[in-house]
Phi, psi and omega in degrees: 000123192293155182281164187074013178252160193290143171284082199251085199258150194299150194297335201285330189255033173273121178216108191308144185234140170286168179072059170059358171264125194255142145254099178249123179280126182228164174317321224252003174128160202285128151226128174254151172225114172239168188237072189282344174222178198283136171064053185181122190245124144281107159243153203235117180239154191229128171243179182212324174267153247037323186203167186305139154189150185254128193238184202171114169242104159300105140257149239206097163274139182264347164307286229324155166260162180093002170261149122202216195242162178203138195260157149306163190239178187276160182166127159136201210255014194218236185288296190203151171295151168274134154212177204256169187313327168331295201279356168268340181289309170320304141041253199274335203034071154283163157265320180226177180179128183220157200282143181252248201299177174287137168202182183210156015252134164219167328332131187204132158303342206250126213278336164273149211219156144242153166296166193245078194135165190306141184215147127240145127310119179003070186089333187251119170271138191240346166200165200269198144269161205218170161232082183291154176307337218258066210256010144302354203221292217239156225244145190313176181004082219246119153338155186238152156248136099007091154242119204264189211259353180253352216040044171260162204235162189189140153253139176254153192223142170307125169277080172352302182303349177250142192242037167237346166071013191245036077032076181261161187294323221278154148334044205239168172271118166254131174244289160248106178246183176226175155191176203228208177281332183194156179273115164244028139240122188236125162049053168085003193241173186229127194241070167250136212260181216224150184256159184290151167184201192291342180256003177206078199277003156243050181313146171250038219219116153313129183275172184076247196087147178306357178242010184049063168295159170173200183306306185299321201208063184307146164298328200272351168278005202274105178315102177211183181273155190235154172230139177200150169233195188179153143255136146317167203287327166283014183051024182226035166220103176285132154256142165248180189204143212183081156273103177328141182206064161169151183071037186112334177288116208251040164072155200225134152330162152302296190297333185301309191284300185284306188324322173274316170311302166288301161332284188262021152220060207343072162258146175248015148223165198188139181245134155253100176302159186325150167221232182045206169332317179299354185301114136267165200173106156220173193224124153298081187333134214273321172270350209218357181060008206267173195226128201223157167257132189272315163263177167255106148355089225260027287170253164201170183328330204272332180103137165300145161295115177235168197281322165208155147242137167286108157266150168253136203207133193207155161279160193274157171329147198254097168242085167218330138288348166296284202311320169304294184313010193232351159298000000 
C-alpha cells in the first residue's frame, strides 16, 4: 500500500482474537493491529510504495483510566544518564517506551548527555527552549508536547518574555514534556521547515552542516528510520510513529512520515523526534510480562543509549470486555 492512503481494510477480512487482540489483514499489504493494553492500539504495517518499509504507529486514548506518563527524569552531570529505551521500560516497569529528544554530545562514549529542547520530568523542567548548534537539522525554539498530571496533552511555546527560556506562553501544568527537531504538522497542515536563502527569506533552517544541506538537498529529505509524535485534533489520542531503517526496512522521510500522520491518523499537530539509530519502540509483552523490542534497530541489536524516553503505563486489556465482543 503506497504510503499516506488511509489503511481501510475490507470489513470480511478482519478477525477479532480474544482478550482484546485484532489481526487485520488488507489486499494491499500486511498491517496487524493489536490492543495489547487498555487505551492503547499497535499497528504494525509493512509497505512496498515508494520503497520496502515497516512502520509501528501507538495509539494512546488519553481518556482511558489507569494511564499514564513519565520522561526520563534529570540526574548525572549534565541533563541525564544515557540509556537505552529497553532498559528504561524494565526500568519504570512500563508497558511502552519510545526515544525522545536530540542530544550531545555525539557521537560520544560518554553516558551523560543533554538534551537538546525544551524537557520536563514529573513537573520539574530540566532543559530550556533552545538555539541549537545543529541549526542545518534543528529549528530555534521548536515547540514541545506536554503532558500534564490528568493526561491532557497540549503543545507549548516560549514565552518570550523569559530570558531563561524556560517558560511557555500556554496556561498549563507542564508535567511531562518532550520536543524534537521540529513541529512538522502544525494545525492539520505539514510543516516542514526550509532553509533560509534568497528565495525563502524566512527560512528556519541554517543551509550547510557535514551534508551541505540547503534547499535542494534538505536534511529533512533524507530516507532513515524516524520517530514523531503526534495528537489528534480533540486532543485525545496521542499517536507515535516508530520507522524502521534495518531488517528489510529502508526508511522514511520526514515529509513522508507527517503526510501518514495526518492522512491515516487524522493528526493535526506532530513533533519530529530523534531518529536514526535512536528510533526505539519497546513494549511489555502483555502475556509473557518480558520487556520486548518492538522495531529493529538500525544502531545494533542491543538498541542505541539515548538521552530519554517516554514511558507509558496502561492497564491490562479487560478481558471480559474481549468476550462481550465476540458475542
Amino acid at each position: 500500500m503506497p504510503l499516506g492512503v488511509a489503511c481501510q481494510p475490507p470489513r470480511l477480512l478482519v478477525t477479532l482474537v480474544l482478550v482484546g487482540l485484532f489481526a487485520v489483514t488488507s489486499l494491499f499489504g500486511a498491517t496487524e493491529v493489536t490492543k495489547p493494553f487498555a487505551g492503547i492500539t499497535l499497528t504494525k504495517r509493512t509497505e512496498t510504495a515508494p520503497r520496502a518499509v515497516t512502520i509501528h504507529i501507538v495509539q494512546v486514548d488519553l481518556t482511558s483510566p489507569g494511564l499514564s506518563f513519565k520522561l526520563t527524569p534529570p540526574s548525572g552531570s549534565l541533563d541525564t544518564v544515557r540509556q537505552t529505551t529497553l532498559e528504561y521500560l524494565r526500568q519504570e516497569k512500563a508497558q511502552l517506551a519510545v526515544n525522545g529528544h536530540y542530544f550531545l554530545p555525539f557521537p560520544s562514549p560518554q553516558m551523560d548527555a543533554s538534551v537538546v529542547g525544551f524537557a520536563a520530568s514529573g513537573g520539574k523542567v530540566f532543559a530550556p527552549f533552545e538555539e541549537p548548534v545543529q541549526s542545518y537539522a534543528l529549528v530555534k525554539h521548536v515547540p514541545a508536547l506536554n503532558l500534564d498530571p490528568k493526561n491532557l496533552a497540549s503543545f507549548v511555546h516560549l514565552d518570550p518574555s523569559d530570558p531563561e527560556r524556560r517558560k511557555v506562553l500556554e496556561p498549563v501544568t507542564i508535567w511531562n514534556a518532550l520536543s524534537g527537531s521540529a513541529q512538522i504538522v502544525t494545525k492539520g497542515e505539514k510543516t516542514i521547515p526550509v532553509y533560509l536563502d534568497a528565495t525563502h527569506p524566512g527560512g528556519l533552517l541554517t543551509p550547510g552542516g557535514p551534508g551541505n544541506y540547503r534547499n535542494e538537498r534538505s536534511w529533512y529529505d533524507a530516507v532513515n528510520a524516524r520517530t514523531a509524535i503526534g495528537l489528534t485534533r480533540d486532543g485525545k489520542t496521542l499517536v507515535i510513529l516508530v520507522v524502521d531503517r534495518a531488517g528489510g526496512s529502508q526508511g522514511m522521510t520526514v515529509g513522508e512520515v507527517a503526510d501518514l500522520l495526518i492522512k491515516d491518523y487524522a493528526v493535526v499537530d506532530a513533533l519530529n523526534l530523534d531518529g536514526g539509530g535512536s528510533s526505539s519502540l519497546a513494549m511489555e509483552n502483555p502475556k509473557t510480562k518480558v520487556a520486548e523490542w518492538v522495531n529493529v534497530s538500525s544502531d545494533n541489536p542491543a538498541g542505541r543509549s539515548v538521552a530519554d524516553s517516554l514511558a507509558i503505563f496502561a492497564r491490562p486489556v479487560d478481558s471480559s470486555a474481549a468476550d462481550a465482543m465476540m458475542r
